[in-house]
VOBA-1610 file (N, C-alpha, C; in pm, whole numbers, padded with zeros to 5 digits, always signed):
BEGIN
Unk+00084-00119+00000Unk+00000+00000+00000Unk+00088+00124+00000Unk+00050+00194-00089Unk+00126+00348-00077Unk+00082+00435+00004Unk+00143+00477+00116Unk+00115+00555+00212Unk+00195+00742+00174Unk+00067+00834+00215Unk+00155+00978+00156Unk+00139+01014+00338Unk+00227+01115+00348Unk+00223+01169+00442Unk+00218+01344+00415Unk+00116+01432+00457Unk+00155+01550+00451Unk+00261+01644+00524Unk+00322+01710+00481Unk+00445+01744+00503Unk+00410+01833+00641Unk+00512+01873+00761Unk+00514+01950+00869Unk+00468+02105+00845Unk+00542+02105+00756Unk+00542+02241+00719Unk+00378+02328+00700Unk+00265+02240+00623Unk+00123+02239+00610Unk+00095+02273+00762Unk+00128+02257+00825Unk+00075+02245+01004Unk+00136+02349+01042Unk+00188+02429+01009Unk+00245+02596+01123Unk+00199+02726+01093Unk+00183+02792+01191Unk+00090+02882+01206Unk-00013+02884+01167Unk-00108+02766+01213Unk-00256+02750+01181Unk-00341+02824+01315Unk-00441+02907+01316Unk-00498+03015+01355Unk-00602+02847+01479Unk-00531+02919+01626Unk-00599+02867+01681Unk-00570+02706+01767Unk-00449+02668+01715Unk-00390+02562+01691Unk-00249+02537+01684Unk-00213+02515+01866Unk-00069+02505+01823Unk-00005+02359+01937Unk-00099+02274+01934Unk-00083+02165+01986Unk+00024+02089+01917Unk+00141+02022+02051Unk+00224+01894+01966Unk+00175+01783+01962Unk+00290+01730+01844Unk+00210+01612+01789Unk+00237+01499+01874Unk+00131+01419+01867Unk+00154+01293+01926Unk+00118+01157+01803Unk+00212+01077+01764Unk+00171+00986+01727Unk+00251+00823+01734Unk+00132+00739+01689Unk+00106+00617+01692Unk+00174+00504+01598Unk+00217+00414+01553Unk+00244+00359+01432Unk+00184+00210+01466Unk+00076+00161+01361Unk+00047+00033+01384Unk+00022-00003+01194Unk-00007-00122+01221Unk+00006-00196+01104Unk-00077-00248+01010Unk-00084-00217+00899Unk-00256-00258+00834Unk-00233-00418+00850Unk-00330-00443+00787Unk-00342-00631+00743Unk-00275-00658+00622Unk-00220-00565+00602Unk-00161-00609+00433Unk+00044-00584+00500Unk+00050-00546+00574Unk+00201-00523+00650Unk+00190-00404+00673Unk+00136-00325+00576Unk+00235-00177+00549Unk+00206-00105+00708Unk+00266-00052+00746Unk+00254+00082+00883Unk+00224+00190+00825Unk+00143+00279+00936Unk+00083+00365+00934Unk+00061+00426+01026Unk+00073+00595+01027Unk+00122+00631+01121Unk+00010+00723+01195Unk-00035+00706+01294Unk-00182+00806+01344Unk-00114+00889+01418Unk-00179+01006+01369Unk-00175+01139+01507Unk-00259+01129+01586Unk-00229+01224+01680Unk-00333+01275+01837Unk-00250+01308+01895Unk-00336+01438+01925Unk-00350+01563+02015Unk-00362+01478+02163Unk-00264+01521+02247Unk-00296+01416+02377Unk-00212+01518+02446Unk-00316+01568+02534Unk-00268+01703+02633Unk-00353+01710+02789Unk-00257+01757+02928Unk-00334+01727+03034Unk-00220+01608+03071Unk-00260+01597+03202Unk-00204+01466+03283Unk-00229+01337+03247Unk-00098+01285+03236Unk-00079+01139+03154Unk-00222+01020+03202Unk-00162+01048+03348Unk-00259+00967+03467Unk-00409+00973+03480Unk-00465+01093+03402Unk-00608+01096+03427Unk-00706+01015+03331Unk-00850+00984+03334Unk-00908+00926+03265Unk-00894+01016+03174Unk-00876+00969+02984Unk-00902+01090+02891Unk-01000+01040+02858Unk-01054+01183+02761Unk-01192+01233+02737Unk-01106+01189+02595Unk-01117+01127+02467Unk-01113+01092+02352Unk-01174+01133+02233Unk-01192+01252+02183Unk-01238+01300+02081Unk-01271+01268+01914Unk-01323+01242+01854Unk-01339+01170+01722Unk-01417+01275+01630Unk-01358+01319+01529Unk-01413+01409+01445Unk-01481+01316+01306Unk-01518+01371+01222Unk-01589+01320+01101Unk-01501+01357+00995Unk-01598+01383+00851Unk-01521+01397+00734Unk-01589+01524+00677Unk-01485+01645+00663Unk-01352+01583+00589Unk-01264+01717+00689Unk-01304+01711+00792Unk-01216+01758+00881Unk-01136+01680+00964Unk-01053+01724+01050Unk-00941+01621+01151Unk-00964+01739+01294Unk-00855+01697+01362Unk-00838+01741+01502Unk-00845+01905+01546Unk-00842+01987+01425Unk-00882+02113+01433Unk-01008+02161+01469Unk-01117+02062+01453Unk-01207+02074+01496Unk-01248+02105+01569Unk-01183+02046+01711Unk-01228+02009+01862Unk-01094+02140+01893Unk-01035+02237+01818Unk-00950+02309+01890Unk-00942+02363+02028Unk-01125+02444+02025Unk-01175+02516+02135Unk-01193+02421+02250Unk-01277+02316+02223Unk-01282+02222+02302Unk-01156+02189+02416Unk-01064+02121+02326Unk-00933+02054+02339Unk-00885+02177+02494Unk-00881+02244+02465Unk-00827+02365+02522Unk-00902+02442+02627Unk-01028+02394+02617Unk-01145+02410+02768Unk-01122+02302+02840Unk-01130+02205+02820Unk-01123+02055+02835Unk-00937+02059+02922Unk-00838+02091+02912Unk-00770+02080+02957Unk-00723+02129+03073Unk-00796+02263+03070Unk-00810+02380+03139Unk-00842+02295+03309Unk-00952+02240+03287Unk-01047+02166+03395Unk-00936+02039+03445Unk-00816+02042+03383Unk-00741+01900+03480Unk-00737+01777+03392Unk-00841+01799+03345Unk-00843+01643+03272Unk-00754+01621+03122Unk-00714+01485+03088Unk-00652+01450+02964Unk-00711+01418+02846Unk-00675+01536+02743Unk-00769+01545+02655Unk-00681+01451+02499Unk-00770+01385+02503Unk-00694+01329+02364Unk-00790+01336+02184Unk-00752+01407+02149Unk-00803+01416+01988Unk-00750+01332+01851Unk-00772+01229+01845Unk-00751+01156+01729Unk-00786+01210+01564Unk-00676+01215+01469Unk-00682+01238+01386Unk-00696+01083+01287Unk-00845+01060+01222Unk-00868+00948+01166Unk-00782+00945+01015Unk-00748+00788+00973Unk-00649+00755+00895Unk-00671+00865+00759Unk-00610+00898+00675Unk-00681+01002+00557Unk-00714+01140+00614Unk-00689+01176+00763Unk-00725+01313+00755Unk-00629+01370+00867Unk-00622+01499+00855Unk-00536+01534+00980Unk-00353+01529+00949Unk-00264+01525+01035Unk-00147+01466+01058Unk-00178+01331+01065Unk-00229+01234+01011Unk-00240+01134+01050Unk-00159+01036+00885Unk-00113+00931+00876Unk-00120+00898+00723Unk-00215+00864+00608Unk-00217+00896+00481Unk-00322+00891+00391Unk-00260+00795+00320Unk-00346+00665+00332Unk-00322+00599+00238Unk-00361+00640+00095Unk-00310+00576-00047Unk-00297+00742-00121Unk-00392+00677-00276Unk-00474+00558-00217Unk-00576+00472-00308Unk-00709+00515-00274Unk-00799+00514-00316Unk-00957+00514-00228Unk-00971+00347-00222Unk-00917+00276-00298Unk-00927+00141-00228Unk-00867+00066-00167Unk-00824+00168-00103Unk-00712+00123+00005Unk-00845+00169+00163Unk-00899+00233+00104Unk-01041+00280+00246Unk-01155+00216+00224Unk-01191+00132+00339Unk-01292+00028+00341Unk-01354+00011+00502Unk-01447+00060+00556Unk-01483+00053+00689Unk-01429-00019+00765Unk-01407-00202+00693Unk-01301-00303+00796Unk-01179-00222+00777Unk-01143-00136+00762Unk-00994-00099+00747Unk-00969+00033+00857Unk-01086+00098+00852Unk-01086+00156+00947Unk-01133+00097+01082Unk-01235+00046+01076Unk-01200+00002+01218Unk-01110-00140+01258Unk-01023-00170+01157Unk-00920-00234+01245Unk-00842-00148+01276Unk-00793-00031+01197Unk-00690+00074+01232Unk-00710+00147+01387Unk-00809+00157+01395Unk-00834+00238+01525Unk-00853+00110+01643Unk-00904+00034+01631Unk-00882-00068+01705Unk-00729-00102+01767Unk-00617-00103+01612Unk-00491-00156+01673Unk-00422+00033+01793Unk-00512+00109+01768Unk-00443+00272+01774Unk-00486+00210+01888Unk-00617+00166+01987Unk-00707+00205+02072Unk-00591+00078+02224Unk-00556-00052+02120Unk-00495-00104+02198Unk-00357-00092+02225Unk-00282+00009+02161Unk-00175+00001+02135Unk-00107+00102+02297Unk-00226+00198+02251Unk-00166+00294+02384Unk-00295+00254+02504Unk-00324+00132+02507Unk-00423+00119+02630Unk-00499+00177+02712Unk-00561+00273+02661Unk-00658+00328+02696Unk-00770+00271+02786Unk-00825+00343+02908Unk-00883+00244+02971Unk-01027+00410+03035Unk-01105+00383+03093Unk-01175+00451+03136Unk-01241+00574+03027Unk-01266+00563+02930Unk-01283+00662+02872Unk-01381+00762+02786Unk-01389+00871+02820Unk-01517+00965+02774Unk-01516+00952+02620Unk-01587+00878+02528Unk-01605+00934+02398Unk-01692+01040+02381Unk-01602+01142+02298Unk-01627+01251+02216Unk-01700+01255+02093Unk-01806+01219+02012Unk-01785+01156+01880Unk-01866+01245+01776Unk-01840+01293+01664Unk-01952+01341+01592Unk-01901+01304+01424Unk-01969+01283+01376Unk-01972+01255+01197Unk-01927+01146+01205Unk-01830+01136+01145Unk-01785+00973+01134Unk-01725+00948+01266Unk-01683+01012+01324Unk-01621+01001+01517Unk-01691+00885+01559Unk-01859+00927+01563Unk-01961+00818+01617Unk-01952+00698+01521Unk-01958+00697+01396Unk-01989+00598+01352Unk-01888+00502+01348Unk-01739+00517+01368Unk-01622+00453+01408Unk-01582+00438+01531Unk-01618+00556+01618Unk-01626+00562+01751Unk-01673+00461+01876Unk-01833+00418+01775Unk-01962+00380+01875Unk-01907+00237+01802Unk-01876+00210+01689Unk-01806+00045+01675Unk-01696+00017+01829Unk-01605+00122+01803Unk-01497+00072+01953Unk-01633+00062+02042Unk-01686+00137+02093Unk-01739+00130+02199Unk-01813-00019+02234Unk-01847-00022+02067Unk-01930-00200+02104Unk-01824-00321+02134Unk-01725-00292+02063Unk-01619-00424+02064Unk-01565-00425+02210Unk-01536-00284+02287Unk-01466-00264+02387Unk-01564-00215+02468Unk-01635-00212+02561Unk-01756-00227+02638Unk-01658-00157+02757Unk-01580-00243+02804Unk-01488-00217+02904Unk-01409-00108+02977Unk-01350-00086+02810Unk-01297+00022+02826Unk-01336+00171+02811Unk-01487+00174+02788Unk-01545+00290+02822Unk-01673+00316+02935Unk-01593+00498+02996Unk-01732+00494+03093Unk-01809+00582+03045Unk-01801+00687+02943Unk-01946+00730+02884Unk-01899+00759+02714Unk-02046+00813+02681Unk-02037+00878+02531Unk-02124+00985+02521Unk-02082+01071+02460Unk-02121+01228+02434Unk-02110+01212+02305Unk-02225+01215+02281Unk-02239+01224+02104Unk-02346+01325+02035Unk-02251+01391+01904Unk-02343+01514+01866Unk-02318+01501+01722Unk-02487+01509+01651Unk-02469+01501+01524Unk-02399+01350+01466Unk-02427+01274+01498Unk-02371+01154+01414Unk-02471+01055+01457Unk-02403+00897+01444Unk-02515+00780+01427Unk-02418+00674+01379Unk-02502+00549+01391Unk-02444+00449+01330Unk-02542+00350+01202Unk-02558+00426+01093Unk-02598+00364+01006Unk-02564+00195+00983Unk-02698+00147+00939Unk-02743+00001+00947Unk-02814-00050+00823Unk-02815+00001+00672Unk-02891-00012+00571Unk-02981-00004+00574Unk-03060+00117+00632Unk-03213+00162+00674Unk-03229+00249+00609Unk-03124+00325+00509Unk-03184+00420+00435Unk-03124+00576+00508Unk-03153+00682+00403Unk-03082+00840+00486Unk-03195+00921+00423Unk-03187+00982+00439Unk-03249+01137+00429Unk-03184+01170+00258Unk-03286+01256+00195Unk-03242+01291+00069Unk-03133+01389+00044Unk-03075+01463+00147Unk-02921+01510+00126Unk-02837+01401+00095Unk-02889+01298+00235Unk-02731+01254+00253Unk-02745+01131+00116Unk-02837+01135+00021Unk-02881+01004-00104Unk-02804+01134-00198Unk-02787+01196-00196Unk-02757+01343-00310Unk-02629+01319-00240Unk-02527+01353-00141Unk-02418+01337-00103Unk-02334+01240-00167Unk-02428+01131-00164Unk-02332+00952-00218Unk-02324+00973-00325Unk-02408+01025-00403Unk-02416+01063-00524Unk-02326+01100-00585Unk-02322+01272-00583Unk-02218+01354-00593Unk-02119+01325-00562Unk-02036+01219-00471Unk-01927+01208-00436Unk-01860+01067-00513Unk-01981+00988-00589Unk-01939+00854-00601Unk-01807+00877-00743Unk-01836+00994-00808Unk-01695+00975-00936Unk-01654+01144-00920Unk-01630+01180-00771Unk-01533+01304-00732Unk-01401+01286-00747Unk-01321+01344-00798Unk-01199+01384-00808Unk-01102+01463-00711Unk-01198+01518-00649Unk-01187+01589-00524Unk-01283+01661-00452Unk-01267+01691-00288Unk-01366+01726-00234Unk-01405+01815-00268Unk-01523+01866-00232Unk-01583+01984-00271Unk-01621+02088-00154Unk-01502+02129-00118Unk-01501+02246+00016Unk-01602+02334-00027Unk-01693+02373-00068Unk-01781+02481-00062Unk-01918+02398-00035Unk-01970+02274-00038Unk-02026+02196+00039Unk-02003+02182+00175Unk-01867+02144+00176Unk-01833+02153+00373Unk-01905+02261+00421Unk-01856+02434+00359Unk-01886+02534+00386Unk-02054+02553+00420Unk-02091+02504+00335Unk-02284+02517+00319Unk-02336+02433+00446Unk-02256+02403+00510Unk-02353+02286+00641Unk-02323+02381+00746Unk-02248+02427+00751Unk-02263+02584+00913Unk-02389+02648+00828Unk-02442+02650+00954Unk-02577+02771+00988Unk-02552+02870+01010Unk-02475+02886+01134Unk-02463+02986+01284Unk-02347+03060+01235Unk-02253+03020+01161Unk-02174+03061+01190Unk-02071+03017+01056Unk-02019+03090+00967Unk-01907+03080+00829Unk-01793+03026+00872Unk-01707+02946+00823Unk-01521+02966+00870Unk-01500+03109+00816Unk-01381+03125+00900Unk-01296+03255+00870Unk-01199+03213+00726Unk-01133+03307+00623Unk-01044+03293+00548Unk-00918+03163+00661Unk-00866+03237+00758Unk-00783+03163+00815Unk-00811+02951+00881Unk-00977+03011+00912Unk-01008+02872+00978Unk-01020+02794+00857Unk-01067+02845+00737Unk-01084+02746+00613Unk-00953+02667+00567Unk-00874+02773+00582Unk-00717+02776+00549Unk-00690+02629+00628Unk-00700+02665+00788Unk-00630+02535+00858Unk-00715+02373+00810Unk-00830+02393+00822Unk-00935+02301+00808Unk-00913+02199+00650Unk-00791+02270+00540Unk-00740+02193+00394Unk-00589+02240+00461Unk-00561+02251+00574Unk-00407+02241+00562Unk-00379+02060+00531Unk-00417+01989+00579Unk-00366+01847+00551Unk-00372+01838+00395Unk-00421+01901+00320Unk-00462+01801+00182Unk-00399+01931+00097Unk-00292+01924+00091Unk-00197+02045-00026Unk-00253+02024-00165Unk-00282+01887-00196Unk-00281+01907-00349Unk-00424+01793-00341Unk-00454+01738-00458Unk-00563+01608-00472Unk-00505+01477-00417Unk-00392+01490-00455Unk-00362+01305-00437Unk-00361+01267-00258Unk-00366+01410-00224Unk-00408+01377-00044Unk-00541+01339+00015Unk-00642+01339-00064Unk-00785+01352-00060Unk-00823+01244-00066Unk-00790+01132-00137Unk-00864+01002-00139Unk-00941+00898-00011Unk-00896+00970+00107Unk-00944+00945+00224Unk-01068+00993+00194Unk-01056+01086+00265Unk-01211+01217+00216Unk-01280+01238+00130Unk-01212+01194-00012Unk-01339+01137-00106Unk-01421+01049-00129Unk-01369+00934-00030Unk-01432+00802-00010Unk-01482+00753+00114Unk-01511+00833+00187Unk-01574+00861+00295Unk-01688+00839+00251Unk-01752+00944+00177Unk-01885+00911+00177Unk-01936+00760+00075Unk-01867+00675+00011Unk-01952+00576-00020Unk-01937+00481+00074Unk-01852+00486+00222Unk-01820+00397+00305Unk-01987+00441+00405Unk-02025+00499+00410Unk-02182+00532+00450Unk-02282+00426+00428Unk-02311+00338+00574Unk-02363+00200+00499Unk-02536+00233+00524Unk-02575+00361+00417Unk-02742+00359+00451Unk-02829+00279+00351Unk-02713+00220+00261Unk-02812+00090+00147Unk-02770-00025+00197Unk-02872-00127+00194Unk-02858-00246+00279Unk-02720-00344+00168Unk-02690-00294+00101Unk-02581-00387-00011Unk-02490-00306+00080Unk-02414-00197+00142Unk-02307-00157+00119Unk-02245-00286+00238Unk-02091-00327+00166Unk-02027-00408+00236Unk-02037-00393+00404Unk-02033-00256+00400Unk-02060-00251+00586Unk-02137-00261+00673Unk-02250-00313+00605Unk-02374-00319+00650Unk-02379-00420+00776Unk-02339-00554+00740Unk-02332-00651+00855Unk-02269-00609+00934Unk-02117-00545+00987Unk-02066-00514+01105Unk-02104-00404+01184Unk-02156-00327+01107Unk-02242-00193+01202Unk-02336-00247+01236Unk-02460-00346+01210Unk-02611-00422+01255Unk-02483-00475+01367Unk-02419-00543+01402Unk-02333-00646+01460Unk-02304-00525+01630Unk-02247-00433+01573Unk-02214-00350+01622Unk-02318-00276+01685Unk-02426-00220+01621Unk-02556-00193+01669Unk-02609-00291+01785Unk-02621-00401+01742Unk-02683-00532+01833Unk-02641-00525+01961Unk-02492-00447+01975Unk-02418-00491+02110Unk-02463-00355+02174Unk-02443-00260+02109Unk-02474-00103+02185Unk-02592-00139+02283Unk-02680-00208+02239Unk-02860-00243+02294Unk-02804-00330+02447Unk-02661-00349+02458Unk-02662-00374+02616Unk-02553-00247+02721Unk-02544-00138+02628Unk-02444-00020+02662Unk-02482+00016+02777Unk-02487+00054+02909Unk-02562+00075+02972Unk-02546+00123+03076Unk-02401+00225+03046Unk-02309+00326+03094Unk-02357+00458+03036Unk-02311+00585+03095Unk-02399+00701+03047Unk-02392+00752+02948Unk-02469+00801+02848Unk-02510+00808+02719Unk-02545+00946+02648Unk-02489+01049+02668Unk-02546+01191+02627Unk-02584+01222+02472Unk-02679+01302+02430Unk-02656+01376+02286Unk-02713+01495+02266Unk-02601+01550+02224Unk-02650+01692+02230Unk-02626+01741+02073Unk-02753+01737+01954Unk-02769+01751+01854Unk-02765+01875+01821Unk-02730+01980+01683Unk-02803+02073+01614Unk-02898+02051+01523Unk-03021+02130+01534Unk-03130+02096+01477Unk-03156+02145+01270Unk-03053+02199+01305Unk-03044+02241+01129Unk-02954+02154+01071Unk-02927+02028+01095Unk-02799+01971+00991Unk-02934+01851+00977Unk-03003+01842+00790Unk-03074+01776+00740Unk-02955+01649+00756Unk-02882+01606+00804Unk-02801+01510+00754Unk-02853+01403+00880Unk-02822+01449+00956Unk-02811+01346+01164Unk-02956+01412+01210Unk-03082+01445+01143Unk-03231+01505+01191Unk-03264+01362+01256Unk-03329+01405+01358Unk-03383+01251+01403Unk-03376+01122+01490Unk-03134+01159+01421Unk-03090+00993+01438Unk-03073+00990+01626Unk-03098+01120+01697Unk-03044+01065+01787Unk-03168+01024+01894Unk-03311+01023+01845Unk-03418+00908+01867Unk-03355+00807+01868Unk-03321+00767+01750Unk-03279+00604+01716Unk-03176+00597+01844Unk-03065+00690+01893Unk-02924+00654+01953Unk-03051+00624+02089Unk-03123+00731+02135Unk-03192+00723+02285Unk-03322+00648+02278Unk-03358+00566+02199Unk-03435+00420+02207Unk-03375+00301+02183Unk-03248+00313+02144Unk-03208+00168+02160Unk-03110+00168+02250Unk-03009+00245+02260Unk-02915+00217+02394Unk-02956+00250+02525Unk-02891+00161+02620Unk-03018+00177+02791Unk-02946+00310+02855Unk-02786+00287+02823Unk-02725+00457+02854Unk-02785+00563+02872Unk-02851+00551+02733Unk-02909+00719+02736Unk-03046+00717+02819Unk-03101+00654+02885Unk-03169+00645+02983Unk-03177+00734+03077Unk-03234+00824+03121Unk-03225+00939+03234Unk-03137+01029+03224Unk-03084+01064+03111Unk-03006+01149+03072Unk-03070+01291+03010Unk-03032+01422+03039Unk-03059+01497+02997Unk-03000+01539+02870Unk-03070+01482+02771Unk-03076+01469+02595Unk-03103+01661+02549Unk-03017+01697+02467Unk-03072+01807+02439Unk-03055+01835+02274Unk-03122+01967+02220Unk-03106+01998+02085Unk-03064+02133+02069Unk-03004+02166+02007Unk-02950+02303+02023Unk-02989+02390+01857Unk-03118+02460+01909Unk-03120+02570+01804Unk-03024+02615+01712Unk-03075+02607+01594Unk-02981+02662+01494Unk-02821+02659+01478Unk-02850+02531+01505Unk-02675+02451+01492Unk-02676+02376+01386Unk-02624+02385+01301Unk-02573+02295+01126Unk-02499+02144+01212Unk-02425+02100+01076Unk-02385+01960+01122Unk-02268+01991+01218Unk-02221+02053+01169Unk-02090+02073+01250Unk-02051+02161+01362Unk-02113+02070+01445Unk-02179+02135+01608Unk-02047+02207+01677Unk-01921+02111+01676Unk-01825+02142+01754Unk-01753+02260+01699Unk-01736+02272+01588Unk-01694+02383+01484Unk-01806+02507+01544Unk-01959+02527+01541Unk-02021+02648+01553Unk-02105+02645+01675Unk-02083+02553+01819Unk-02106+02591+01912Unk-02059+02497+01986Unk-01883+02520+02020Unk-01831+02442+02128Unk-01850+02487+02238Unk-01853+02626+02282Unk-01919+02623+02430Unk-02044+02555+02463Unk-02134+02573+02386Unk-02258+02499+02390Unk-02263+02306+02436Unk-02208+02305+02372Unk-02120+02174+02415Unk-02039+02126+02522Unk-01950+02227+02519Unk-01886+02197+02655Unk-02013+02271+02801Unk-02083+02304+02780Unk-02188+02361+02896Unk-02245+02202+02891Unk-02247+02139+02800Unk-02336+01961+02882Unk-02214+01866+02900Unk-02100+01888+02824Unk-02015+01786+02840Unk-01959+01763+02981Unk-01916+01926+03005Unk-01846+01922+03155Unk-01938+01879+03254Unk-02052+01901+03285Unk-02117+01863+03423Unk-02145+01689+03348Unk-02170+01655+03229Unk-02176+01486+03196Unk-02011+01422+03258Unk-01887+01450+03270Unk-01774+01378+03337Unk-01785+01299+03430Unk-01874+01391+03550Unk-01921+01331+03646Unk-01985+01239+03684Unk-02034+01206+03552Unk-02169+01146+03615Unk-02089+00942+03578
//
């Protein structure tokens, strides 16, 4: 497998963002290594809070977060998923296949043993996220989830059938789509800037362009059986369960019914929705977020 790496240089003086790097090296199934970033800041010793972003952003996301979150004592760790971020891009789209991601994060999750831990999860965060969570039961004590889901070949909403679409013979992403899902709130020239610092040219993108046909909402897509699999186990989760949605992203409308009727977690939990928030909750209202996340630690 041909692995690209984006160069250091893409990563300095990004507005907002001046975390060191931390990374990982584990091994696909085919030999090749690969190398994951994360943001891992705060005391070594404390339970971390584990962050998981979606597509076609990485760890810039959770900047504000990262940086409230640390403030309070605790160890904040932000994972940059394979194809995005400082992390490595494998440099095929068929080299990206859902079993590929979640063995990758699987070997990341055991590698540095992680034990007690808050998932963070939104876009693809959850939907790769809430797989660890099913395989590893153990090793987590809650989930805070906003804007995401774990599709099961039940079908999406007519954006996200127009999304698969549009993306199935892309050449490259189409950042002025990213742009169109904030409501509340535009990137700045600079935040747009950091948000394609990983992807200098096209041949960095093949992660992020193939993201969206790895979306298992048709009952054929190959991923269909391990997310139902994965789903099946969440239905005994039964550790605490938060979601705190925006109500303007046509993409995640709904799904987090589905998250707070089938997992027992979210049970007595104060579930909320947050006015005029697009998909990308953590991007246009991380205080908002961190106002349920922090008093959820506790619990």
């Amino acid at each position: 497998m041909k692995v690209l790496r984006t160069p250091d240089s893409q990563f300095e003086n990004l507005l907002d963002y001046d975390f060191p790097p931390t990374y990982t090296t584990i091994q696909d199934v085919d030999g090749t290594h690969i190398r994951i970033h994360s943001v891992d800041v705060g005391p070594k010793d404390a339970d971390p809070i584990l962050l998981m972003h979606g597509n076609p952003t990485w760890s810039y996301l959770y900047r504000h977060m990262i940086k409230a979150l640390e403030k309070t004592g605790r160890r904040v760790i932000a994972l940059d998923l394979v194809g995005c971020g400082r992390s490595d891009k494998p440099a095929k789209r068929k080299y990206y296949t859902l079993a590929r991601h979640h063995d990758w994060y699987c070997k990341w999750l055991e590698t540095n043993n992680l034990d007690n831990i808050t998932l963070v999860c939104h876009d693809w965060g959850g939907t790769l996220g809430l797989k660890l969570v099913a395989k590893y039961p153990e090793r987590f004590a809650r989930v805070f989830a906003t804007n995401t889901g774990l599709p099961t070949g039940q079908g999406g909403s007519k954006l996200l059938k127009w999304w698969l679409r549009l993306m199935k013979f892309a050449i490259a992403f189409p950042w002025n789509a990213f742009e169109a899902n904030f409501v509340k709130t535009k990137p700045t020239h600079d935040e747009m800037k950091a948000f394609k610092a990983p992807f200098p040219s096209r041949k960095y993108q093949a992660g992020i362009v193939k993201f969206p046909q790895l979306i298992a909402i048709f009952p054929d897509n190959p991923g269909v059986p391990a997310n139902r699999e994965a789903w099946a186990k969440l239905a005994s989760f039964d550790k605490p369960f938060l979601t705190v949605f925006g109500n303007k992203d046509p993409v995640t409308r709904k799904i987090e019914k589905r998250l707070i009727d089938h997992i027992p977690g979210c049970r007595k939990q104060s579930h909320t929705i947050l006015d005029g928030i697009g998909h990308f909750s953590p991007e246009e209202a991380p205080d908002a977020l961190l106002e349920h996340l922090i008093p959820f630690l506790d619990t």
